[in-house]
N, C-alpha and C positions, 0 to 999 in steps of 0.2 A: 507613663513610666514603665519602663520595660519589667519583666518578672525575672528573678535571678534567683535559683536553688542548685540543690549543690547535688552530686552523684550518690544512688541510695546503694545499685546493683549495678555489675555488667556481665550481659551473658551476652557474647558475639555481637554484632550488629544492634542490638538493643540494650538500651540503658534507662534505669530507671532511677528518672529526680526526685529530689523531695522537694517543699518549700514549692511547689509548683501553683498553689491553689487559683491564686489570680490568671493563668497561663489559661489559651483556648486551644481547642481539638485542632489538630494540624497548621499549628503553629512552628514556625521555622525556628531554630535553637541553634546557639553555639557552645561546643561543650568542650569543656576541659582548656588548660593552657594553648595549645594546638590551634582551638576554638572551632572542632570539626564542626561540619554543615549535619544535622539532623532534621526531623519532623515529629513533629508529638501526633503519636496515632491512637493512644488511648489515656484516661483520664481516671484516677480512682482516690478518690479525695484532694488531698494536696501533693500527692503522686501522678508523675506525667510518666509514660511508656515513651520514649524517642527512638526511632529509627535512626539510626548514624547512615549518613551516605558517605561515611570512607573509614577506613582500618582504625578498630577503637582500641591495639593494642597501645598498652601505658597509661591507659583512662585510667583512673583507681576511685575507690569512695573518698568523698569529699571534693572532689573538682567542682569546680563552680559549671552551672547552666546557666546561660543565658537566653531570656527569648526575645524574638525580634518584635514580638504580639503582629506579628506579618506572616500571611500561609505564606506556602512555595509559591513563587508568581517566574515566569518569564518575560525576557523583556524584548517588548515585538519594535521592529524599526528597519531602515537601511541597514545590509549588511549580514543580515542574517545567510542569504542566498552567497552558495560557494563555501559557508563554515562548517566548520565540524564540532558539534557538540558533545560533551557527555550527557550521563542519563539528566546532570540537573541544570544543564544549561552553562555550565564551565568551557569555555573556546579553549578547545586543544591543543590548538598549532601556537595562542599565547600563553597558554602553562608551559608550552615544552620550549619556548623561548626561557622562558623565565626562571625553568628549573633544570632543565635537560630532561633527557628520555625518562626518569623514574622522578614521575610528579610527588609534589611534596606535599604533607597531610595537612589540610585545613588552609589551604593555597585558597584564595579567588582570585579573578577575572570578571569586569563587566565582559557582559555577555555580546556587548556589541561596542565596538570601539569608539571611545570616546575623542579622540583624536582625529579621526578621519571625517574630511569635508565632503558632505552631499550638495549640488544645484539641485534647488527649491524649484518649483514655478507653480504660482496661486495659480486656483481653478476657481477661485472665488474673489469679490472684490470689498472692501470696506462697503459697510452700507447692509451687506448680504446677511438674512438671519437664515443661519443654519441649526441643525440638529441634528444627536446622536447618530453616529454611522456615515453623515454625510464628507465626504470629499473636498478637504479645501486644498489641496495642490499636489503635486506629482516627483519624483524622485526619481531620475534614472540608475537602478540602483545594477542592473547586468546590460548587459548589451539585447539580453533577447525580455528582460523583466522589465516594466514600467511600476514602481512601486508607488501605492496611491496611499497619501497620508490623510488617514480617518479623523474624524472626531471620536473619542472613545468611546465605548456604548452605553456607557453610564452618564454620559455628559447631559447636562439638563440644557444645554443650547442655546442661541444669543445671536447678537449683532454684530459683524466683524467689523471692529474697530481698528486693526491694523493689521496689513499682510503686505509683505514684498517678496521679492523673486532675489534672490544669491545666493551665496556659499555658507552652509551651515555644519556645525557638529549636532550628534542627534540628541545633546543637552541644551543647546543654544536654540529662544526662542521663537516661533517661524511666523507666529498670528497672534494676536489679543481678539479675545470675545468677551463682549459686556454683554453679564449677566442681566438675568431680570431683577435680582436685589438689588442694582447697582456696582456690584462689584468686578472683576474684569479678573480672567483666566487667560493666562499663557500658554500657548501648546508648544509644543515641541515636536519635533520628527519622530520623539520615539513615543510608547505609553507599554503600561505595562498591566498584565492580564492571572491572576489564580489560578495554577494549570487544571486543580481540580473541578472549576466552574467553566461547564459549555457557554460557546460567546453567544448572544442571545442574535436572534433575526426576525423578521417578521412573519415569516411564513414560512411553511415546507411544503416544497413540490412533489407532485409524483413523480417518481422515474421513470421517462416515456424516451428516454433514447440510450442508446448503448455507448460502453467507453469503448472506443475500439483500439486493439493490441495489436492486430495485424498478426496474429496466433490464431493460425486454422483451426486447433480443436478448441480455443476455447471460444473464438466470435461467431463462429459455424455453429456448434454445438450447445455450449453451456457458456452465451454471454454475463457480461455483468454491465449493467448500467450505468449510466456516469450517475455517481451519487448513491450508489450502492455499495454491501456489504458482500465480502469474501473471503471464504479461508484456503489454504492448501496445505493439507495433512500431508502425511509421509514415512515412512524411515530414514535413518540413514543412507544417505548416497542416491535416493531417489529423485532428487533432481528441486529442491526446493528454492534455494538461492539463484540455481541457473534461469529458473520460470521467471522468479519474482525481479531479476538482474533485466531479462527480455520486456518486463511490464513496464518496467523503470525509463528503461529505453523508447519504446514502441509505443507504448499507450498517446492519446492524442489527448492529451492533460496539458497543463501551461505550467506544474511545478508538482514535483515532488521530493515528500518528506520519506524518508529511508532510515528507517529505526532499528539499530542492529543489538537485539534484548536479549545479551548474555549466548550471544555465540561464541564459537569457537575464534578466539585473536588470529590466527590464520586465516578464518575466511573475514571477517573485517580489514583484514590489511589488503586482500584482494581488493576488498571494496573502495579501499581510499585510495589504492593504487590504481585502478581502472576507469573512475568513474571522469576523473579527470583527462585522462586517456579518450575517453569514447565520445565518438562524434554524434553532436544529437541530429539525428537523422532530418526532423524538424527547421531546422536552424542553420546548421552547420558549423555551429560552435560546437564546445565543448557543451558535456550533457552536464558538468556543474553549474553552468551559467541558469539552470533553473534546478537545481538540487539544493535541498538540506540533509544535511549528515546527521546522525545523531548515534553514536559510539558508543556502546557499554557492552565490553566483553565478559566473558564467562570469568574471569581472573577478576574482574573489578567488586568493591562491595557487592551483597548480594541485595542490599535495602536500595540501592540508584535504579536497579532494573524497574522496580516497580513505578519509580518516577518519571523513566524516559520515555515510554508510552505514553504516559500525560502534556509532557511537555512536546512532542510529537504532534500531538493528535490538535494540541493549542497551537501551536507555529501554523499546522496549515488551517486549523478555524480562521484567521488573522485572513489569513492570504485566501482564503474562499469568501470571508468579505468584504476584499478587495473588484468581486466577481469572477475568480478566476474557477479552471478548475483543478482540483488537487484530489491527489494521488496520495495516501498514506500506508505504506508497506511498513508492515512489523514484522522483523524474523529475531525471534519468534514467540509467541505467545505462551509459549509453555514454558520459556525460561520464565517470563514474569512471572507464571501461575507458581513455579517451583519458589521464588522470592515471596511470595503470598504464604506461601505455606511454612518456608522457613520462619517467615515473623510471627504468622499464626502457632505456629508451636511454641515459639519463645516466648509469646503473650500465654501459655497453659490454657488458649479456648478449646473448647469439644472439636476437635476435627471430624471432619466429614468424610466423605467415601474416596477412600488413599489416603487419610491424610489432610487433603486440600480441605479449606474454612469453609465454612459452610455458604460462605457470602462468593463464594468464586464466580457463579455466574450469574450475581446483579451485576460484581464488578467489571466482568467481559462487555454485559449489556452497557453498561455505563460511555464500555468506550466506544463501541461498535454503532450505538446509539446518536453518537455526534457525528456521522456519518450522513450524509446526506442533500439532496436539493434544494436547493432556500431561497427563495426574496430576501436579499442582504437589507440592513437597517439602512436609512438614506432616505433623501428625495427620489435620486435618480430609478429607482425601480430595478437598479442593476439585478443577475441571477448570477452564485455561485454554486458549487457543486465539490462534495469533499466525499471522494471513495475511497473506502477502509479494506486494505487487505492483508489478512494476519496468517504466517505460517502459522502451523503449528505441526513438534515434534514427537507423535505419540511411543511411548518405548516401546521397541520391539515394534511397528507401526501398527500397535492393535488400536483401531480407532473409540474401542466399548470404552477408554480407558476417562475419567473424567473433564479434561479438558476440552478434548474433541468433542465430548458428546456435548457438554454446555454450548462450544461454541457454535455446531450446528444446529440450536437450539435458536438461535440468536441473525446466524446471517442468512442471505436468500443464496449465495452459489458455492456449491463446495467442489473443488478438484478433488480430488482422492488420486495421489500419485501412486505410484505403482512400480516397485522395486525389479518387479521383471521384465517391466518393459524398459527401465533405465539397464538395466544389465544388459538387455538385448539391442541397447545404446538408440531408443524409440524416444526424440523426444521433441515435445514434452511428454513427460511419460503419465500421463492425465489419462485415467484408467475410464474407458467411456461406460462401462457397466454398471460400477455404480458414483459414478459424477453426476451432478444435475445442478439447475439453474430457474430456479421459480421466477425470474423474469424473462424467459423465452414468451410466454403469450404477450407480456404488456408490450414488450418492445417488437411483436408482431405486425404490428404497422409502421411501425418506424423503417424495418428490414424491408416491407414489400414498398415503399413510398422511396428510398430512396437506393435500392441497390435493386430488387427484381421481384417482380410478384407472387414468382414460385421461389423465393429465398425459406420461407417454413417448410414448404413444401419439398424443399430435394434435402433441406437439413436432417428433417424427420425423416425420409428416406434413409437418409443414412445411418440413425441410430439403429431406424428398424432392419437393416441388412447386417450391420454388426453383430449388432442380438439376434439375430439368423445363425448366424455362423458361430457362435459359442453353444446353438443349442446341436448343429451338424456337427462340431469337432467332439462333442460326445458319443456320438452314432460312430464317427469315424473312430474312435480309442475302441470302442466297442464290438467293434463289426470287420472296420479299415474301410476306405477309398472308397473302392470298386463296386459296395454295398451302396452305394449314391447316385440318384437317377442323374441324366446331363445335366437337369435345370438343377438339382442342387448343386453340384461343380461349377457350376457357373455362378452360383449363389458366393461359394468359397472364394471364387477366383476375384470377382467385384469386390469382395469384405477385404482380402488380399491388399488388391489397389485402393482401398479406402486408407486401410493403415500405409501401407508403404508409400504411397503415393500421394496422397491429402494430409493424414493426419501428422506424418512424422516429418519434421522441419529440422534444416540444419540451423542450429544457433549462429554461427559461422561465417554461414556462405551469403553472399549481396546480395542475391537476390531471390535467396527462400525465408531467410531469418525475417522477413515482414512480407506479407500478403494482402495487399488492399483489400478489399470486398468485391467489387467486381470480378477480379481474378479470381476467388476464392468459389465465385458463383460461378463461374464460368468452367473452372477446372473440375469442380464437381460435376458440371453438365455433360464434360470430356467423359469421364468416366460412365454416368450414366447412362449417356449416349451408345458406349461400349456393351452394359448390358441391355437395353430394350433394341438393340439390332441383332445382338448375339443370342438374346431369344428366341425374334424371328427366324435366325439363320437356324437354330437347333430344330423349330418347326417344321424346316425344308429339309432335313435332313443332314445339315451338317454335323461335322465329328466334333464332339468337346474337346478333344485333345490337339485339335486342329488351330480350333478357336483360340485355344491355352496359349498355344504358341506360337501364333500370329507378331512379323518382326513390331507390327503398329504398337504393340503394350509395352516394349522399350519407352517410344515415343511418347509414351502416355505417362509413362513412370518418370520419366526427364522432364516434361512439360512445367511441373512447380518451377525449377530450376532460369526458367525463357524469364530475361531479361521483361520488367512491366510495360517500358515503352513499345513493344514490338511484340506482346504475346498475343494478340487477338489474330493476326497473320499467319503467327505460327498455329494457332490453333485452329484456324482453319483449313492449315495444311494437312495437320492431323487428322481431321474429321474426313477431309476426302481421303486420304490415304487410308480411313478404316475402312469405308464404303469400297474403294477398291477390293483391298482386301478380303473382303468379305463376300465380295462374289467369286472369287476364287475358293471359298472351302464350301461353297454351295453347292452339292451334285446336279449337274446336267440332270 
């Protein structure tokens, strides 16, 4: 029997029941006539604390609370893939049927359409005893997604007593399994999950291979693992959405979740307008054919933000153990943190350093935590893979400020973007100085095993000639130019062509906006190649100013730009045309 108490307090976004006693900690509630959606986040006798996830103005004391004695759950199934969510799992595109553009208070929507038919086909046959996690049939639910319908993880498991292959809704029954009691379970295409409970697996893997993005400075430099964790700090205008828009894209994932946590409604409306727009490179469909949306702008309650991370981070759980791998981008972390702290205030707890509760960074771990490589539950031995990657926007882009610093507390790779290399329109503008990436050694063999053996080795080259040249451009403020023997000038001029020519990418253009690995090893070796000849050649005598301006470093500067089918050709034509060259500024 459900708990039902009436309104005690309402201060913004929180409201405090009375009559609660029977009610548990983060239990879903409906409050007032309206019957808005909340969560009981804290408990003080027969007083429940609720989070409202929409506008509580006309709440008054006395309105009735109702609770569901059910936490927040989402509901995993066909159909998810191509939706747009808000923070609690509300489908957008059918509220704004239903209401028009200005959604109405305490509206639902199942979360996945109860009308629409999926083809079935059993992977398993009457007779078969299965168990939690395992696979009993398959769903074509996009043209490039196979969606595999699970046993749920909590299922105690049995003998399939009936399955057939047709046209289902994802409330219509698809298999019977007899229990060991005796009694027989119905599944259905959908099931449904607690967004605050990680979905459980059997094992976690180490990260021993890289996601690749096809993003020179970050698969060259400061990789991230499939099954890893990463943040991208910032200011404003530094380029955080456009990096994380390119991952979305380019990363070599099989789905990604795209969590938009109290942005600015401008850049989300890009997002819904483009994503369906963009061709997946992969595929050649549209990039929503493996996308989930999940929408909660800056305008929306502030209590949803903190739930849309959750229900995020559970949608791709689901679909990583399915075996696939998943991508979850959060922009951005610091709006949740700011909805933490607003509810932490309203609750009267000790705030901590700014403000923020003192619990901020178990909470970050909590999420950053489900992140990861796993033995999915099953027979099959299948492996999935779920990487987390959360902007975050520090004010003023000072990163000492609390959020940043928890959350590199927590992940293994941090971008640190860089306002003046975005100004300087460098991008991505991923500041190599102080970037880093604590899975550069593990995925050290992964790099030499399958792209080149000197791949650490001309990497690390190149951090260490960039950090050359920020320690020379102080000499040079100092001194100027001239004060700089050849081989430093030459130091400048390779650091030069590192940034202009490797690290900085047109988001744009066909054929820079993604760089295989190969290419990326091999363009760097262009370069290289440039300075241990043009060493030699300063040896003999040649002029640095010579070398500087040699027509070949056009060539070299263009080279990202060569079409991938045809760049090995061209890059050998380059190579001899620097050899040419180069015996021309050699004195007789």
């Amino acid at each position: 029997m459900s708990t039902t108490g009436s309104v005690y307090k309402v201060s913004g976004p929180l409201v405090i029941a009375e009559g609660m006693r029977t009610a548990n900690m983060f239990d879903v509630v409906h409050v007032g006539k309206s019957r808005l959606i909340g969560e009981i986040i804290e408990m003080h006798g027969d007083r429940a604390s609720v989070q409202v996830y929409e506008e509580t103005a006309g709440i008054g004391r006395g309105d009735e609370v109702v609770s569901t004695d059910e936490p927040l759950t989402v509901e995993l199934g066909p159909g998810l893939i191509r939706n747009i969510y808000d923070g609690i799992q509300r489908p957008l595109e059918k509220l704004c049927e239903m209401t028009g553009s200005n959604l109405t208070r305490g509206i639902m929507a199942p979360a996945l359409d109860r009308e629409k038919v999926w083809h079935f086909e059993p992977a398993v046959a009457v007779g078969d005893r299965v168990s939690a996690g395992d696979v009993i049939g398959t769903v074509r639910e996009t043209e490039v997604m196979l969606h595999k319908i699970m046993l749920p993880p909590r299922h105690r498991g049995g003998v399939v007593t009936a399955i057939r292959e047709g046209n289902f809704t994802v409330t219509e029954s698809v298999c019977e399994i007899g229990l060991d009691d005796g009694t027989t379970d119905r599944l259905t295409l959908m099931q449904k999950w607690p967004v605050r409970v990680a979905r459980p697996y059997k094992e976690k893997l180490p990260p021993v291979e890289p996601m690749i993005t096809g993003q020179r400075n970050i698969d060259s430099l400061f990789p991230i693992a499939r099954g890893g964790t990463a943040c991208v700090p910032g200011p404003f205008g530094s380029g955080k959405t456009v990096v994380q828009h390119q991952l979305a894209k380019w990363s070599d994932v099989d789905l990604v979740v795209y969590i938009g946590c109290g942005e600015r409604g401008n850049e989300m409306t890009d997002v819904l307008r483009e994503f369906p727009e963009l061709i997946d490179p992969r595929t050649g469909k549209s990039l929503m054919e493996r996308t989930v949306l999940i929408a909660n702008t800056s305008d929306m309650p502030v209590a949803a933000r903190e739930a849309s991370i959750y229900t995020g981070i559970t949608i791709a759980e689901y679909y990583r153990d399915m075996g696939y791998s998943v991508a979850v981008i959060a922009d951005s972390t610091s709006r949740w943190a700011e909805a933490l702290r607003e509810m932490s205030g309203r609750l009267e707890e000790m705030p901590g350093e700014e403000g923020y509760p003192a619990y901020l960074t178990s909470r970050l771990a909590q999420f950053y935590e489900r992140a990861g490589k796993v033995v999915c539950l099953g027979s099959d031995g299948r492996e999935g893979a779920l990487s987390a990657i959360g902007a975050v926007s520090p004010p003023g882009g000072d990163i000492s400020e609390p959020v940043s610093q928890a959350t590199l507390r927590i992940v293994k790779v941090f971008w640190g973007l860089d306002s003046a290399l975005a100004y300087r329109r460098h991008f991505p503008a991923i500041n190599w100085l102080n970037s880093y990436s604590l899975y550069r050694d593990r995925l050290a063999p992964w790099f030499s095993e399958n792209v080149a053996r000197d791949w650490m080795e001309q990497t690390q080259r190149c951090l260490k000639t960039l950090q050359q040249e920020a320690s020379l451009n102080e000499i040079v403020q100092l001194v100027g130019m001239d004060a700089l023997s050849p081989s430093d000038r030459l130091t400048l001029e390779i650091s030069r062509s590192l940034r202009e020519d490797y690290l900085q990418q047109d988001a744009l253009g066909d054929n820079d906006s993604y760089t295989p690995l190969d290419k990326q090893h091999d363009l760097l070796a262009l370069i290289f190649s440039f300075e241990d000849k043009g060493r030699e050649a300063l040896a003999k005598g040649a002029d640095i100013t010579a070398l500087s301006e040699m027509p070949v470093r056009e060539q070299i500067g263009r080279a990202k730009a060569i079409p991938y089918e045809n760049y090995k050709e061209e890059f050998a034509k380059i190579a001899s045309e620097l050899d040419r060259e180069l015996e021309d500024v050699i004195p007789d």
